[in-house]
VOVO-587072 format. One line per 4 residues: their letters; for each residue x, y, z of N, C-alpha, C. Coordinates in steps of 0.2 Angstrom, whole numbers, padded with zeros to 4 digits. Layout:
# residues N
a = X:Y:Z:X:Y:Z:X:Y:Z ~ ...
This chain:
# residues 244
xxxx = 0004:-0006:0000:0000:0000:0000:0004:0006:0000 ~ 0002:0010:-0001:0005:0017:-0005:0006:0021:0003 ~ 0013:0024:0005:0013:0029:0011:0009:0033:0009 ~ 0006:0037:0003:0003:0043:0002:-0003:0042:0002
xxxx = -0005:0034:0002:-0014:0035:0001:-0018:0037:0008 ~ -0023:0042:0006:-0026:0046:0011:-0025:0052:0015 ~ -0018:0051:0012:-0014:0058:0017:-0017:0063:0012 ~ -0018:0069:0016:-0016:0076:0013:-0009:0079:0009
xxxx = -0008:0080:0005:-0002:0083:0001:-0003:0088:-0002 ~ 0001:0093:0000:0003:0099:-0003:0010:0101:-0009 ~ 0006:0102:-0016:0012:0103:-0018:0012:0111:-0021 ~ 0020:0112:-0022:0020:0118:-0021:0023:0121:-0028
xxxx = 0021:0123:-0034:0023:0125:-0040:0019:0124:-0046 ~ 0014:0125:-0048:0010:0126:-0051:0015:0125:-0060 ~ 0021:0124:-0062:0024:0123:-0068:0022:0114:-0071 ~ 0025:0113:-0075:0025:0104:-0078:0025:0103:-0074
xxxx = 0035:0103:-0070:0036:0098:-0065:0030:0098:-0061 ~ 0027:0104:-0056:0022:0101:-0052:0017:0097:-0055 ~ 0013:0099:-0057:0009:0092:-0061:0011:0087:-0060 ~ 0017:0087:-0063:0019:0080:-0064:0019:0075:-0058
xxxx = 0023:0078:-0052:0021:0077:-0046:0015:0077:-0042 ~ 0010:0083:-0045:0003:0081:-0041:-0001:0076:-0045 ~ 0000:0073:-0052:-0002:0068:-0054:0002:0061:-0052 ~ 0008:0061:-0050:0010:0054:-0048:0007:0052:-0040
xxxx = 0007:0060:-0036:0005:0058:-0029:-0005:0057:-0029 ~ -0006:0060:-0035:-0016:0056:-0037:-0015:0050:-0036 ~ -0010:0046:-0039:-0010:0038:-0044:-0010:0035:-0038 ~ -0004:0039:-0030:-0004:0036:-0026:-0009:0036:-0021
xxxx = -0015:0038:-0022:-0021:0040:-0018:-0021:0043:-0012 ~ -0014:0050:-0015:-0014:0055:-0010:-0021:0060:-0012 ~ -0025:0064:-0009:-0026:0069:-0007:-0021:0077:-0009 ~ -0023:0079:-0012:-0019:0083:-0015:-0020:0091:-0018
xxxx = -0015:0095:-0017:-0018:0102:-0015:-0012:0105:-0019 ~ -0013:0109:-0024:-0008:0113:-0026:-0009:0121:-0026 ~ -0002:0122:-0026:0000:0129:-0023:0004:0132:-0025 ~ 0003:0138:-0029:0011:0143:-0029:0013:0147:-0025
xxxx = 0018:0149:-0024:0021:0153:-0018:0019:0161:-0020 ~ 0017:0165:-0025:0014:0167:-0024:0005:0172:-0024 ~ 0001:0164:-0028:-0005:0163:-0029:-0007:0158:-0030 ~ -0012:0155:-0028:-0017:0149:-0028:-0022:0152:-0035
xxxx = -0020:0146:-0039:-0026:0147:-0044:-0031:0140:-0045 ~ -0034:0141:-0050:-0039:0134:-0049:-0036:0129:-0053 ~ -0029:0128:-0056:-0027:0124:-0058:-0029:0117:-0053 ~ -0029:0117:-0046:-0031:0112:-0042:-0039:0108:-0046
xxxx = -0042:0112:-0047:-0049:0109:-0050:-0047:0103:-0057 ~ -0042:0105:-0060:-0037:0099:-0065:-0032:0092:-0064 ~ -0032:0097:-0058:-0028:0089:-0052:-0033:0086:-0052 ~ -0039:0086:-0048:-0043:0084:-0047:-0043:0079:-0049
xxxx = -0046:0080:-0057:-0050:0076:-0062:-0042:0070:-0066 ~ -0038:0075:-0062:-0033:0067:-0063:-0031:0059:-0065 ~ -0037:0057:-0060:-0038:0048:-0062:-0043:0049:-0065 ~ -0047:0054:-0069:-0051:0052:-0073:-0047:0053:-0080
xxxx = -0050:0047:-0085:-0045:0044:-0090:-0047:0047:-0097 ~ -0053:0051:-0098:-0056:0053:-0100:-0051:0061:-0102 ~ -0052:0063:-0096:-0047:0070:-0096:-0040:0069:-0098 ~ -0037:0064:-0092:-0030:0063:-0097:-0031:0064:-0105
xxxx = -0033:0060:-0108:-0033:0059:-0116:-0035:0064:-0118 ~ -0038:0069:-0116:-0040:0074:-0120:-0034:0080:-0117 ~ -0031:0079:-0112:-0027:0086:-0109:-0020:0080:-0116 ~ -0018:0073:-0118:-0012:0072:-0119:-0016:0074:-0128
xxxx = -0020:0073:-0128:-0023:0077:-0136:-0019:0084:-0137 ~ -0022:0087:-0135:-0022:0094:-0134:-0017:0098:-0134 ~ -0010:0093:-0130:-0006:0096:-0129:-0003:0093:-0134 ~ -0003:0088:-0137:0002:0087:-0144:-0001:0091:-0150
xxxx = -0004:0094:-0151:-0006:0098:-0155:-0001:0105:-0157 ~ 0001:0107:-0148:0005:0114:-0147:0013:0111:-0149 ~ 0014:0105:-0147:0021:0102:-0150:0023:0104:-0155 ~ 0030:0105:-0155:0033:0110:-0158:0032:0106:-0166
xxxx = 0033:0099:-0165:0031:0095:-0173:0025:0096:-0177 ~ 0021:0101:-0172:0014:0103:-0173:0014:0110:-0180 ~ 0017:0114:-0173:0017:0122:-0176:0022:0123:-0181 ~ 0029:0122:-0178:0034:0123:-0182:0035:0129:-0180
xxxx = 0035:0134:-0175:0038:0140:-0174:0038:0140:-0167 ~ 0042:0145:-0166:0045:0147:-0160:0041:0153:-0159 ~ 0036:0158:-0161:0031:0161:-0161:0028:0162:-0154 ~ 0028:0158:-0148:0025:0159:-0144:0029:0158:-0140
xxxx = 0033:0157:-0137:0039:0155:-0135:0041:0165:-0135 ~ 0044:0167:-0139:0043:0175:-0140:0039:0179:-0140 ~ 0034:0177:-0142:0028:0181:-0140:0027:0181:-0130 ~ 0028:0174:-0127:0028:0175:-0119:0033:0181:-0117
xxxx = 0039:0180:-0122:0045:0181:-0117:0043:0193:-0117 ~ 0040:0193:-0122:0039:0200:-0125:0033:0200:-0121 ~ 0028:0197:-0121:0021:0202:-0116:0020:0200:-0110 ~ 0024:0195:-0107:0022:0191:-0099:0024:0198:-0096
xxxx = 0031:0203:-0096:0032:0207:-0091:0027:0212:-0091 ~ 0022:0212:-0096:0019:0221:-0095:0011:0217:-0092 ~ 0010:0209:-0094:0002:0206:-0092:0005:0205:-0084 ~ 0010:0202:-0082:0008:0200:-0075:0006:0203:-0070
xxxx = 0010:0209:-0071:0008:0214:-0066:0000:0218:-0065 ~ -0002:0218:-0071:-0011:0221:-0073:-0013:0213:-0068 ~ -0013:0208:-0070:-0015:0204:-0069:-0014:0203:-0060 ~ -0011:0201:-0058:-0008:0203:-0051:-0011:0209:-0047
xxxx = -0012:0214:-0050:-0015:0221:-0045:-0022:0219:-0047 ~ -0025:0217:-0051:-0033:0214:-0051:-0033:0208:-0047 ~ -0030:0205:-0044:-0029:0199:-0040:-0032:0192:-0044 ~ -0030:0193:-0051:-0030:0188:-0055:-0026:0182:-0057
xxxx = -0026:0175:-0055:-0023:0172:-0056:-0016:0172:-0060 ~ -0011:0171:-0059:-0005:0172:-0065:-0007:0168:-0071 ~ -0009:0163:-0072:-0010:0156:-0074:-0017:0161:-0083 ~ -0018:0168:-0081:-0022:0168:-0084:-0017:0174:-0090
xxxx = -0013:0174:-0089:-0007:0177:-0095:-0009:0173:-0099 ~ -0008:0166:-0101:-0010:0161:-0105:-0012:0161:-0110 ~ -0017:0167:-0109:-0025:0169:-0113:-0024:0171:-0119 ~ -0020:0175:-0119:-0019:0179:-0125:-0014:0176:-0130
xxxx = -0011:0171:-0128:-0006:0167:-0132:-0011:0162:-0136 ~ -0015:0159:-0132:-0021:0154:-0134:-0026:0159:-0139 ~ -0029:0166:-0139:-0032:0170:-0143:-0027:0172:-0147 ~ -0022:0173:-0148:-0020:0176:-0152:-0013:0175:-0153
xxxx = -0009:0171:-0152:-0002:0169:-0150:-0001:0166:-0156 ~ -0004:0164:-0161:-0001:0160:-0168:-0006:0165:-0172 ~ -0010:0170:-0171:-0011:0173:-0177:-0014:0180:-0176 ~ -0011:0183:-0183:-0014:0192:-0179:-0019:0194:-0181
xxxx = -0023:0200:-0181:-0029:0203:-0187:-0035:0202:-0183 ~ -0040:0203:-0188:-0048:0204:-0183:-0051:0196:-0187 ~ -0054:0193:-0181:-0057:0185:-0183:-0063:0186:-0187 ~ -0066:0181:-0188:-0073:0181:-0195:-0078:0186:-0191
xxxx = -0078:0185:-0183:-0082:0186:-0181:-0083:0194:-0176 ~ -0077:0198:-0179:-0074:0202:-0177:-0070:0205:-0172 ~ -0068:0199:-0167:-0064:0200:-0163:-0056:0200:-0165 ~ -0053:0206:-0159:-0048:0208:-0163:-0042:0210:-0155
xxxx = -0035:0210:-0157:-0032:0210:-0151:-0028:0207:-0147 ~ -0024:0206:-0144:-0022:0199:-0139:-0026:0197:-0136 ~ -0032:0201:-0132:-0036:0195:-0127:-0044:0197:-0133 ~ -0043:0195:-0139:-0047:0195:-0146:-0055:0199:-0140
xxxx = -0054:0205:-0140:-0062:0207:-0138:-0066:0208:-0145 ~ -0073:0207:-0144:-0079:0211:-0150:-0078:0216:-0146 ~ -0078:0221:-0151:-0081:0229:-0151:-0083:0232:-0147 ~ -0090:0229:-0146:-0093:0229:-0140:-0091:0229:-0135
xxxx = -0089:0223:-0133:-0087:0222:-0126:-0083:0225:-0123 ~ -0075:0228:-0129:-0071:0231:-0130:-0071:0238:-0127 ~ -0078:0241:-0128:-0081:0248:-0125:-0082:0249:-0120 ~ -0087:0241:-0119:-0089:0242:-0111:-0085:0243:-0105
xxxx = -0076:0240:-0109:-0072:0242:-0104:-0066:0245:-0104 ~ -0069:0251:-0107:-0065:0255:-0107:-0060:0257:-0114 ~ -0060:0252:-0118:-0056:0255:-0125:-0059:0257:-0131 ~ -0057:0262:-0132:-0058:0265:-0138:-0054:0261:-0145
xxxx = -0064:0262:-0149:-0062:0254:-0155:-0069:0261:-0160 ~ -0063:0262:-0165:-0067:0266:-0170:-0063:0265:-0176 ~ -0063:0269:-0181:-0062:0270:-0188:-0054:0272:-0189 ~ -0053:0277:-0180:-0048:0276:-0182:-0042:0276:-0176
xxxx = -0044:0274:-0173:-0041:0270:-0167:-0044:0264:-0165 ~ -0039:0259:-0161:-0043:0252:-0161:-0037:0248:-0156 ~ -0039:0251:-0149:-0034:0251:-0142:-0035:0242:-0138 ~ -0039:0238:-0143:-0039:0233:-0143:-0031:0228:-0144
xxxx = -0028:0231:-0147:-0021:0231:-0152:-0015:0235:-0147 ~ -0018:0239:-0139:-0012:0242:-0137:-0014:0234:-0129 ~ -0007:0233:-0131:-0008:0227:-0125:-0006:0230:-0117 ~ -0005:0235:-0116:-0007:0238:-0110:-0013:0239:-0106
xxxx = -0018:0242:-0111:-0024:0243:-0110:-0030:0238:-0114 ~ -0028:0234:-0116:-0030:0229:-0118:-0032:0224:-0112 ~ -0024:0222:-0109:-0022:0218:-0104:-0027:0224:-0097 ~ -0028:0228:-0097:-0033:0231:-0090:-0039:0229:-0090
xxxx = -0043:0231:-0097:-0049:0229:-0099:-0053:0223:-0098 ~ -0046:0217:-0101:-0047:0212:-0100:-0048:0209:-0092 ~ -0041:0211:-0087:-0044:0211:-0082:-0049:0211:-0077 ~ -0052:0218:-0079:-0059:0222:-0079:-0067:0215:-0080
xxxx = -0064:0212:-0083:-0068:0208:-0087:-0068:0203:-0085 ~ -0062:0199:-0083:-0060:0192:-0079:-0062:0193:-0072 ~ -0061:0200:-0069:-0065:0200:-0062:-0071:0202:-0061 ~ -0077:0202:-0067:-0081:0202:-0065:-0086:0197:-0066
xxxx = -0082:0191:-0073:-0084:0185:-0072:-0085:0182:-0065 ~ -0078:0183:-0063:-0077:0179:-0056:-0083:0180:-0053 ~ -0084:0188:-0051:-0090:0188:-0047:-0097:0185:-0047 ~ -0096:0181:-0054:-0104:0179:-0056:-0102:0170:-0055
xxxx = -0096:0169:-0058:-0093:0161:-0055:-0090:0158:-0050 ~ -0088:0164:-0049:-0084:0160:-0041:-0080:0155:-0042 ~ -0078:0154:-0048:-0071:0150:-0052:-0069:0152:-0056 ~ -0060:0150:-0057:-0057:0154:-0062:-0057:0149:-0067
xxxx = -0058:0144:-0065:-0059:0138:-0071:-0065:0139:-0076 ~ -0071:0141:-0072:-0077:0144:-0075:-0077:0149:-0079 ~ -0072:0153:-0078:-0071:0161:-0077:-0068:0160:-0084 ~ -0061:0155:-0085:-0058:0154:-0092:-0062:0151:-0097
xxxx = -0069:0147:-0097:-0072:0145:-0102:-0076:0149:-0104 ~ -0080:0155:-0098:-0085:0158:-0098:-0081:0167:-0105 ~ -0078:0166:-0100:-0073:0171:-0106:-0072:0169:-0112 ~ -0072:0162:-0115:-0070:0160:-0122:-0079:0158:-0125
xxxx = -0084:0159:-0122:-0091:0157:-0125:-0096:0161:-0124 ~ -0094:0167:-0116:-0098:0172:-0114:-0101:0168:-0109 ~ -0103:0174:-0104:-0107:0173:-0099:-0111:0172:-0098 ~ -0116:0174:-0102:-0124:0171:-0103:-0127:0164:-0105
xxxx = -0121:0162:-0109:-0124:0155:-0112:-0120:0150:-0108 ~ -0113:0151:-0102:-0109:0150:-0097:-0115:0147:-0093 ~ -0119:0152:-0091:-0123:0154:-0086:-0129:0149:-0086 ~ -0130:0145:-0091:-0137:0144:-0097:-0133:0136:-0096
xxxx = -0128:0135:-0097:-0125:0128:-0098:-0126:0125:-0090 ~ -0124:0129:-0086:-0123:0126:-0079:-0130:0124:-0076 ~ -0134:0129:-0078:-0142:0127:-0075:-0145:0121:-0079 ~ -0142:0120:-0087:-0146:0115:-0090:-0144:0110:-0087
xxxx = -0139:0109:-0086:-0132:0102:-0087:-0134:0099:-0078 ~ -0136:0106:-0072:-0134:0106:-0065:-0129:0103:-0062 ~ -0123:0106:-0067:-0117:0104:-0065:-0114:0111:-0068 ~ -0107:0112:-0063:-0102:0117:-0063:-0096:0116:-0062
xxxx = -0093:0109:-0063:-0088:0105:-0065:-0086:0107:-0072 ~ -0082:0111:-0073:-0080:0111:-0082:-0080:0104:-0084 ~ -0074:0102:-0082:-0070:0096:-0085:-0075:0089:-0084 ~ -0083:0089:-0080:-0089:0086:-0083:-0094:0087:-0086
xxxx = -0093:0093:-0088:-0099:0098:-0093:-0097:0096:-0099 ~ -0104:0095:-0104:-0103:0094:-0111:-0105:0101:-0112 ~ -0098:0102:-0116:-0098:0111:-0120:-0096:0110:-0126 ~ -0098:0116:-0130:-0096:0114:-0138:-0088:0112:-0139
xxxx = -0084:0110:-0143:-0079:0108:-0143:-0073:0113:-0143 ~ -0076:0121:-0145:-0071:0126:-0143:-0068:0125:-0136 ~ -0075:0129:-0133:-0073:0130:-0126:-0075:0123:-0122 ~ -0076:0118:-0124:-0072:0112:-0120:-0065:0110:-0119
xxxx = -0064:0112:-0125:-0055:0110:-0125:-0052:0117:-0122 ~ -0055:0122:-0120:-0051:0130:-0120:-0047:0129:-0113 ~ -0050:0125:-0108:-0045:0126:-0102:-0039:0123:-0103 ~ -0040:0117:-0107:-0035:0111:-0107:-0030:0115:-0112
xxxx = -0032:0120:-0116:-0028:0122:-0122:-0023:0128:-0115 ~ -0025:0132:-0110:-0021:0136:-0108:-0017:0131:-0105 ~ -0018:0126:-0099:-0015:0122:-0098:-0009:0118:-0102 ~ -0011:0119:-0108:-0008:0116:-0112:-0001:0120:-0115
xxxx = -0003:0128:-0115:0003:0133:-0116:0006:0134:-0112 ~ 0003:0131:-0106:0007:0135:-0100:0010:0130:-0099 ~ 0012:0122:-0100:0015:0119:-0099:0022:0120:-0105 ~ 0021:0120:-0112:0025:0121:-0117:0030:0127:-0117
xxxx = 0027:0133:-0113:0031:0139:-0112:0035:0137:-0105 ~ 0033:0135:-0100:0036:0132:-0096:0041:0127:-0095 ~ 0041:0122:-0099:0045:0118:-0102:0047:0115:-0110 ~ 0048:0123:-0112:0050:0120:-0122:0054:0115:-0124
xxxx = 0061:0115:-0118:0063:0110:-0123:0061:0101:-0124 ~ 0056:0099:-0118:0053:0093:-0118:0047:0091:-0125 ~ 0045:0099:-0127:0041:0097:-0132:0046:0101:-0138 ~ 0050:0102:-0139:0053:0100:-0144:0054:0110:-0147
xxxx = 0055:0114:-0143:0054:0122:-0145:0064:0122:-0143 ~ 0066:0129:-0142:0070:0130:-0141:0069:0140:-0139 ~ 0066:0137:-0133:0065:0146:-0131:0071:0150:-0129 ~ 0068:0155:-0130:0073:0161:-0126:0075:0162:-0120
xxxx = 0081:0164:-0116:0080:0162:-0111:0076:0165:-0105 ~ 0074:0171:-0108:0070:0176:-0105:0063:0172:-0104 ~ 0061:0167:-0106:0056:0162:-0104:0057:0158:-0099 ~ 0063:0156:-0098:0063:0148:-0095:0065:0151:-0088
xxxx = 0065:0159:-0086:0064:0161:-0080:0056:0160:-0078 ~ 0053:0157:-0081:0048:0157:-0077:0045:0152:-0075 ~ 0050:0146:-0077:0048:0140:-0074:0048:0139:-0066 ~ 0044:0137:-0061:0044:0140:-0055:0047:0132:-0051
xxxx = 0048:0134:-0045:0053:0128:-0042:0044:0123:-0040 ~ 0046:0119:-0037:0041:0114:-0032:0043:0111:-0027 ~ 0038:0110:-0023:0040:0102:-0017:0035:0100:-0015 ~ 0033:0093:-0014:0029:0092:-0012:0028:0089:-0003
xxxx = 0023:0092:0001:0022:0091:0009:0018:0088:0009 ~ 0021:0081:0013:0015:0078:0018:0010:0082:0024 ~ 0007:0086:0022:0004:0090:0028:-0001:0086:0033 ~ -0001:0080:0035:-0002:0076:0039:0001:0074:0044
């Protein structure tokens, strides 16, 4: 029998390696709690759903797709290394998960321009929404495209999901499908478990997709990139504690 089953464990580093570790101490049916040193984000709601085999296979889908044998560029890997310093801190005084820089590499990280459906920018706002909070989007300005105040807006916007979700896990799918049909899926379904919601196939796969960059900017050279090294500082240490 496993030392770890049933014990409570703490691990401490929300990067690959921690995963990797909160996923071998699941297997050993530890109890298990992850942690950055300095923010807790909902990444624990993915530990979670760890023994279910379901999610594996779609989180190892998902991420061979980002694989460098996938994309072929180094495109995001330099795009982190150029917008993480000026997103984290917006993100951080909002008291917004770090985890959710992510975003905008997943929206917009392999392509630039306005989408079919007129979203446009690093964190791709419509128009609309884009006003609502705050940026000026006209004929001939379009502050969508300034990542300063893009990344504020944005903000603005992740923390008012929150208030309506009470999870960041919720908060990142509700962001990629909107809030109202968010809102609509949970009452149909009466379930608010992402990763046991049947959602369309975009924002099904969208939590698994930032996980899935946050894994490959944190660790490139495993999946086959060769980042900058102005990246690979953000790979964060771990350990895991028997808190028992």
């Amino acid at each position: 029998m496993s030392k770890y089953k049933g014990k409570k464990v703490l691990v401490v580093g929300l990067g690959v390696s921690g995963v990797a570790v909160a996923r071998f101490m699941v297997k050993q049916g530890a109890r298990v709690t992850m942690t950055d040193v300095k923010q807790k984000t909902e990444i624990q709601e993915y530990v979670n759903q760890l023994g279910d085999l379901k999610v594996e296979r779609k989180m190892k889908k998902i991420l061979a797709a980002y694989n460098y044998s996938k994309i072929q560029t180094n495109r995001l890997h330099k795009k982190a290394a150029e917008w993480f310093p000026i997103i984290e801190p917006i993100l951080a005084a909002y008291g917004i998960p770090e985890d959710f820089k992510y975003v905008p590499l997943v929206e917009s990280g392999l392509q630039a321009g306005v989408s079919s459906k007129g979203a446009a920018g690093f964190w791709q706002f419509m128009p609309g929404t884009a006003r609502n909070y705050g940026l000026r989007v006209n004929s001939k300005v379009d502050e969508r495209k300034n990542l300063r105040k893009s990344t504020i807006a944005a903000a603005k916007y992740i923390r008012e999901l929150y208030s309506i979700f009470d999870s960041w896990t919720l908060v990142a799918a509700a962001y990629n499908v909107g809030d109202n049909h968010m809102k609509k899926q949970i009452n149909r379904q009466n379930q608010d478990n992402y990763f046991k919601m049947r959602l369309n196939s975009e924002t099904g796969g969208y939590v698994y997709k930032l996980i899935s960059m946050k894994e490959i900017v944190e660790d490139p050279v495993r999946y086959g990139f060769r980042a900058p090294r102005t990246v690979l500082a953000y790979h964060k240490p771990l350990s895991a504690t028997n808190v028992e």
